[in-house]
C-alpha positions in Angstrom: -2.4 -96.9 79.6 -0.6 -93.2 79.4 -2.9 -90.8 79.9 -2.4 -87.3 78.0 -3.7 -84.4 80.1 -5.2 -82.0 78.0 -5.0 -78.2 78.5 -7.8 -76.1 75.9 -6.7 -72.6 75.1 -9.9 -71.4 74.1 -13.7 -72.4 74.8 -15.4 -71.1 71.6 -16.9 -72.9 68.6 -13.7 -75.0 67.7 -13.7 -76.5 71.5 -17.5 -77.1 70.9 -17.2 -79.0 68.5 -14.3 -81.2 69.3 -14.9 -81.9 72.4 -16.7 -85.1 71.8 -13.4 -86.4 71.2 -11.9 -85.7 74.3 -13.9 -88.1 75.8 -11.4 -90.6 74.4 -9.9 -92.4 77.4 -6.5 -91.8 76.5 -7.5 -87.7 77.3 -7.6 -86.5 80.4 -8.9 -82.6 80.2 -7.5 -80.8 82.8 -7.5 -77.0 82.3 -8.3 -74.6 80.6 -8.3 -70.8 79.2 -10.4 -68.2 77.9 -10.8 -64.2 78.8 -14.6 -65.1 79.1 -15.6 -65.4 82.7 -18.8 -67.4 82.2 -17.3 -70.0 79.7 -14.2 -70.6 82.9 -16.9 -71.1 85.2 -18.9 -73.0 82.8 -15.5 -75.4 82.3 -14.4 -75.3 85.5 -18.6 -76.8 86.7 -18.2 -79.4 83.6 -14.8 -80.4 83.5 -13.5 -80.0 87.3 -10.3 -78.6 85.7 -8.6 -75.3 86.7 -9.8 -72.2 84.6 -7.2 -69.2 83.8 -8.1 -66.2 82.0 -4.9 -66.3 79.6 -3.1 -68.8 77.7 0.2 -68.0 79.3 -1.0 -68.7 82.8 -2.5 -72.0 81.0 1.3 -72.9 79.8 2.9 -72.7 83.2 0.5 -75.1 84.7 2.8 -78.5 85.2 0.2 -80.7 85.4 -0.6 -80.0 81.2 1.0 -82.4 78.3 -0.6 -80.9 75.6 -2.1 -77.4 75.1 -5.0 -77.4 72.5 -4.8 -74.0 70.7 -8.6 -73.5 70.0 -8.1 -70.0 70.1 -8.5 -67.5 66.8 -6.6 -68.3 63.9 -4.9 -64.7 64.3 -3.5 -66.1 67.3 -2.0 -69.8 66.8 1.3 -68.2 66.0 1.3 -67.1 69.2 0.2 -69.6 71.5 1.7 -72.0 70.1 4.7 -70.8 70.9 3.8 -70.1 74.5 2.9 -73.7 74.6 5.9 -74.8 73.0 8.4 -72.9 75.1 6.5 -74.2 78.2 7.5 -77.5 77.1 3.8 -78.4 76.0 2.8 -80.5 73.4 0.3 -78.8 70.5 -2.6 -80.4 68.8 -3.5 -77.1 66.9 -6.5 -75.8 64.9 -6.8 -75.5 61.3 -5.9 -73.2 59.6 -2.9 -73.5 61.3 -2.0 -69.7 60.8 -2.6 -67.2 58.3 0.8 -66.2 57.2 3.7 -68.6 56.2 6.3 -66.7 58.9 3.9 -67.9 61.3 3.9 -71.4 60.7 7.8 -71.6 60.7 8.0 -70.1 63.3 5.4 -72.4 64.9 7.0 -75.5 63.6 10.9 -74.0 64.9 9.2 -73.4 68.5 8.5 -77.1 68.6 11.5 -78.6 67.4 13.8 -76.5 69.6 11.7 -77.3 72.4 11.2 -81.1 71.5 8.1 -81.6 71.8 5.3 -82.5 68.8 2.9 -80.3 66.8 0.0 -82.0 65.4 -2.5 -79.7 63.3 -6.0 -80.6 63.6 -9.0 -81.2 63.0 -9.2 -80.7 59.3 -11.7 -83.7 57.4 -8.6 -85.1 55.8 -8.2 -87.4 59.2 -11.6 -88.8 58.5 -11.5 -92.3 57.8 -13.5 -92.4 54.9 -11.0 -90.3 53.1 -8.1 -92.7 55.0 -9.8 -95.5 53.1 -10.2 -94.2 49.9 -6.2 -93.2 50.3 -6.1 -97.2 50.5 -8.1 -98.0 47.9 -6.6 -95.6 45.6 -3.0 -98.4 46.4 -5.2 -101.4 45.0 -7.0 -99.5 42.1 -4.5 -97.1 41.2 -2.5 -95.2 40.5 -5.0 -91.8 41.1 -5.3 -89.7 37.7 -7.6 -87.3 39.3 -9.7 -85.8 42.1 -12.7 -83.4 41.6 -14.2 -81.9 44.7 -17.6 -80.1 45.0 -19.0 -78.4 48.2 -21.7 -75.8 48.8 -22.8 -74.8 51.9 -24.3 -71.6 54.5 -21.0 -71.4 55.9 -20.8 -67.3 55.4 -24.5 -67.2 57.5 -23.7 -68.9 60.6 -22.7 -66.3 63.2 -19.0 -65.3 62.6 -16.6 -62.5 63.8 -15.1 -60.3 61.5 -11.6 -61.8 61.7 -13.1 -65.0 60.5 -14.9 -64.1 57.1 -11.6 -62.5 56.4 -10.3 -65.2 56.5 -12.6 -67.4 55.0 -10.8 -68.7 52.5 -7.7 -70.6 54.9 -10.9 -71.5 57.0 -12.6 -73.7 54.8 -10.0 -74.4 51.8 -7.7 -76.2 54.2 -10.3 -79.0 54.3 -10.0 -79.3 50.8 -6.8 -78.7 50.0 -5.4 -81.1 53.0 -7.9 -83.9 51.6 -6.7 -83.5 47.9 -3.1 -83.4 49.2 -4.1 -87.1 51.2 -5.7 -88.9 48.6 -3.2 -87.5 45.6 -0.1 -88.7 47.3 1.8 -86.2 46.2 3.1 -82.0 46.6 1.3 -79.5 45.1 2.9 -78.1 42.6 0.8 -75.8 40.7 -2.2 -73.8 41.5 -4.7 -71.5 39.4 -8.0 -70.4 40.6 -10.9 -67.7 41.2 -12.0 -66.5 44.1 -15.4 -64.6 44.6 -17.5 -62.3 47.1 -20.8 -63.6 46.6 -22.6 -61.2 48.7 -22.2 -57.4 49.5 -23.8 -57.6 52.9 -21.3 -60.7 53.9 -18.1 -59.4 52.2 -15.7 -63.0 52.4 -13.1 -64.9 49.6 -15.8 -67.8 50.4 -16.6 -69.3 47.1 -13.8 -70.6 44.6 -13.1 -72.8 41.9 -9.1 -73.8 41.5 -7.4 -76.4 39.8 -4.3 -77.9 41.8 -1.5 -80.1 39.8 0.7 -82.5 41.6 3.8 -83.4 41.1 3.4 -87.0 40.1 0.9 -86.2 37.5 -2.4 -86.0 39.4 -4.6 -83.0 38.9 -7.3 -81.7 41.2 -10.5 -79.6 40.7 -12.0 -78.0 43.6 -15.3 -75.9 43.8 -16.6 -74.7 46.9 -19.0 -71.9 47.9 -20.1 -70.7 51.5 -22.8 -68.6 50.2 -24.7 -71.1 48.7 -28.9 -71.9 48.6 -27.9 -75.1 46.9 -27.2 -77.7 50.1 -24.4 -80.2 48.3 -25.3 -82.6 51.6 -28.4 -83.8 49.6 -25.5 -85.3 47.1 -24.2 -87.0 50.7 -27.2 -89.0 52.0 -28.3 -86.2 53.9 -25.5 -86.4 56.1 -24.3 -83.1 57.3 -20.5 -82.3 58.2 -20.5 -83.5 61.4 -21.7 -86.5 60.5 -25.3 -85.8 61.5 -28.7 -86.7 59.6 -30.1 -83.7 58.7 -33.3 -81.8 58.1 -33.1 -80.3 54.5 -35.3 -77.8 55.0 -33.7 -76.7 58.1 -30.6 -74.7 55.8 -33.1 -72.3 54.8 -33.1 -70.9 58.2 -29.6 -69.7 58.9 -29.7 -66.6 56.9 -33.3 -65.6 59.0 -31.4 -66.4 62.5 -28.5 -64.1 61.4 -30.2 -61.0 63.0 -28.6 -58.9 66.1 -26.0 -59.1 68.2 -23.5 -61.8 65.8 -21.0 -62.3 68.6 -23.7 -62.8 70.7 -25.1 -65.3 68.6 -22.0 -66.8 68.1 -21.5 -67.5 71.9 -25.1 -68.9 72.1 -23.8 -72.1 69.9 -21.3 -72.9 72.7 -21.1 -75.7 74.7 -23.8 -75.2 77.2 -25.4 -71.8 75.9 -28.8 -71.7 74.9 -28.6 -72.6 71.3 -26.1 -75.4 71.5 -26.8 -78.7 69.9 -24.7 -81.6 70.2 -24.2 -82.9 66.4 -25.8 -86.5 67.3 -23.3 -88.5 64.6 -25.3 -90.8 62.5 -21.6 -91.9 59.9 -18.4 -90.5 59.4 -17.8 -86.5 59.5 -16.9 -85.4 55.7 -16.4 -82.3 53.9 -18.5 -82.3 51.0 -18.5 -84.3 47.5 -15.4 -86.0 46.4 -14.5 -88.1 43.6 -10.7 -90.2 43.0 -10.3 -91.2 39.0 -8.0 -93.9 39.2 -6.6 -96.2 36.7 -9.1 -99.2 37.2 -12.0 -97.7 39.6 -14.0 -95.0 40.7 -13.6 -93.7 44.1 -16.2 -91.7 46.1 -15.8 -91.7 49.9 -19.0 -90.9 52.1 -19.9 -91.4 55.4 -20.9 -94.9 55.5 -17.8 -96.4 54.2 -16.5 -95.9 50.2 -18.1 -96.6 46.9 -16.2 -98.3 44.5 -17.1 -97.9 40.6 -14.6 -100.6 38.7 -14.7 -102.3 35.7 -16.9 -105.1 36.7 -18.3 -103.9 40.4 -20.3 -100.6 41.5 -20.4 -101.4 46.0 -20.3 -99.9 48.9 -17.2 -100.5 51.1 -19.0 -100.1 54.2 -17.2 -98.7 57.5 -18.4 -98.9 61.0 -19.8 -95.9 62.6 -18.0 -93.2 64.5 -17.7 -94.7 68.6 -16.3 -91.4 69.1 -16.1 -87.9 66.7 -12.7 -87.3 65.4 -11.3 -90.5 67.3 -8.6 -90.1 64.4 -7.3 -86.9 66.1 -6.7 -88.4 68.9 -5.3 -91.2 67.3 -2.6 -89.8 65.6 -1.7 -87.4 68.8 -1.5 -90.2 70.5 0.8 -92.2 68.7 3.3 -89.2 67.7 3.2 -88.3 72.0 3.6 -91.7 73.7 4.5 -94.0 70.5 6.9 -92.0 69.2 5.6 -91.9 65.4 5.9 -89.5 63.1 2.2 -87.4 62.7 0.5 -87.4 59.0 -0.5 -83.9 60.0 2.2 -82.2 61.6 3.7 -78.7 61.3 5.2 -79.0 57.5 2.3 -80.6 56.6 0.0 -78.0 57.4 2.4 -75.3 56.4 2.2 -77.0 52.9 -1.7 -76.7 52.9 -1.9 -72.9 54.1 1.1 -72.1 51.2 -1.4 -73.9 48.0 -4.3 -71.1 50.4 -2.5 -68.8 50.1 -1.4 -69.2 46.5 -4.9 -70.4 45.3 -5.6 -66.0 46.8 -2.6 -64.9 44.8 -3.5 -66.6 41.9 -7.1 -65.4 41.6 -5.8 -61.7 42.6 -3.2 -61.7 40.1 -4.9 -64.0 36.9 -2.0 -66.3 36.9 -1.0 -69.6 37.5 1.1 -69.6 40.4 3.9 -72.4 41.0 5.2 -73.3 44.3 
């Protein structure tokens, strides 16, 4: 079996929490970078891999297939190219960049160079939502989707950078999930945005509707300033896919206190406040619901419930072996099978345009068509 050596640009909170995956035996993590000299030596102690304080130095290093831009989303443009022109193959963060210059010139960097850009993780590669996408074939065809999500997002420790950017953060989940499971482009979008807190100032609560061009219409709601927890609609199952103590949300606006980027760190791999998300089911991103012509679909994270005519059941799936196995799985398959990636460069660009037009439509009280 091909082995795909696995360069990380970046050792923060997106590494953190995908590296569970990279325990896949197809991945072989090799190197890494990040201007922090504690989280190189903290790598270089885990992983035995070479540690390089920039993501240049990380490109030139032959022994790397793929470089994992982990980095902030101000700075995918960028490093993906590097990686790119270095001949690297990119499993890239969501959002995948902020503006739509940057992810052509993204997806340009890696055809000229010939290599594949995969954009990743966002929850529309978990397989709950891959089997509702099925489903949807049998019980079709899809009318409509209506999404719900509420959670602390805003009070977990963030830079600056990030709640600006809050929106293309946490709407790409959505969005990219609709997009799956509708089967079609977007081709309309009109929405509101909102600031729910002075203190916390961040486009992190919305409610849009998306049309499609074969007919389907989407709702989507979502806030990240919420005291409602929409997990408790989910099992008690949080994101990750971990049970989860209800009354432990209450406590993330009380822990927001001091240093942020220092709190921030502390939730790293190996810091003192890390805690590895101990999957219980499938990861998922909230509340979801496909109308379709002769069922109800509502994937969770035990499998998918089916509301038909005649039938209300669970479709059960088996648990996660491995977080975000599906990640690798399709990075796989588009490196050393050759196939063409569900989630490559166009389709994220096509998920950060309906962002970014879901912004411009609330900013200019319009419907905006693509």
């Amino acid at each position: 079996m091909k082995k795909l050596r696995l360069g990380i640009a970046g050792l923060g909170r997106a590494f953190t929490v995908s590296a569970p995956a990279f325990r896949d035996p197809r991945i072989e993590v090799v190197a890494a970078a990040d201007p922090r000299v504690e989280a190189r030596a903290k790598f270089a102690d885990e992983y035995h891999g070479r540690a390089y304080a920039t993501v240049e130095e990380l490109c030139a290093d032959r022994d790397v297939d793929v470089v994992y831009v982990a980095t902030p989303h101000e700075f995918h443009a960028q490093h993906t190219r590097f990686a790119a022109s270095a001949g690297k193959h990119v499993l890239c963060e969501k959002p995948m960049a902020l503006t739509l210059e940057d992810c052509r010139s993204m997806i340009d960097a890696a055809r000229q160079a010939g290599v594949r850009l995969v954009v990743g993780h966002s929850h529309s590669f978990d397989l709950p939502i891959a089997r509702t996408a099925e489903l949807a074939k049998a019980y079709g065809p899809v009318r409509m989707i209506t999404a719900l999500d509420y959670t602390d997002w805003v009070y977990r420790p963030r830079r600056p950078e990030e709640l600006a950017a809050a929106l293309q953060n946490q709407a790409s989940h959505q969005v990219s999930i609709a997009r799956r499971l509708a089967g079609a482009r977007v081709r309309t979008v009109r929405g509101y945005t909102a600031s729910l807190d002075p203190a916390r100032a961040a486009q992190a609560a919305w409610s849009c509707q998306l049309g499609f061009d074969n007919g389907v219409f989407a709702s989507l709601v979502y806030s990240g300033f919420a005291h409602f927890d929409s997990d408790e609609l989910m099992d008690w199952i949080g994101e990750m896919g971990q049970k989860k103590d209800a009354a432990a949300y209450w406590t993330s606006r009380m822990a927001l206190q001091g240093d942020e980027l220092k709190l921030k760190n502390a939730r790293n791999d190996g810091a003192e406040r890390f805690s590895s998300p101990r999957p219980a089911a499938h990861q998922h991103f909230g509340f979801f619901l496909v109308s379709c012509e002769k069922a109800d679909l509502r994937p969770m994270p035990h499998g998918v419930m089916i509301y038909a005519h005649a039938e209300r059941r669970l479709e059960p799936l088996p648990a996660p072996a491995i977080p975000r196995a599906e990640v690798i799985d399709e990075l796989y398959a588009a490196i050393v099978e050759g196939r063409e990636p569900l989630h490559s460069g166009e389709w994220a660009m096509a998920t950060v345009e309906v962002c970014l037009a879901l912004l411009r439509s609330s900013r200019e009280g319009r419907e905006v068509v693509l």
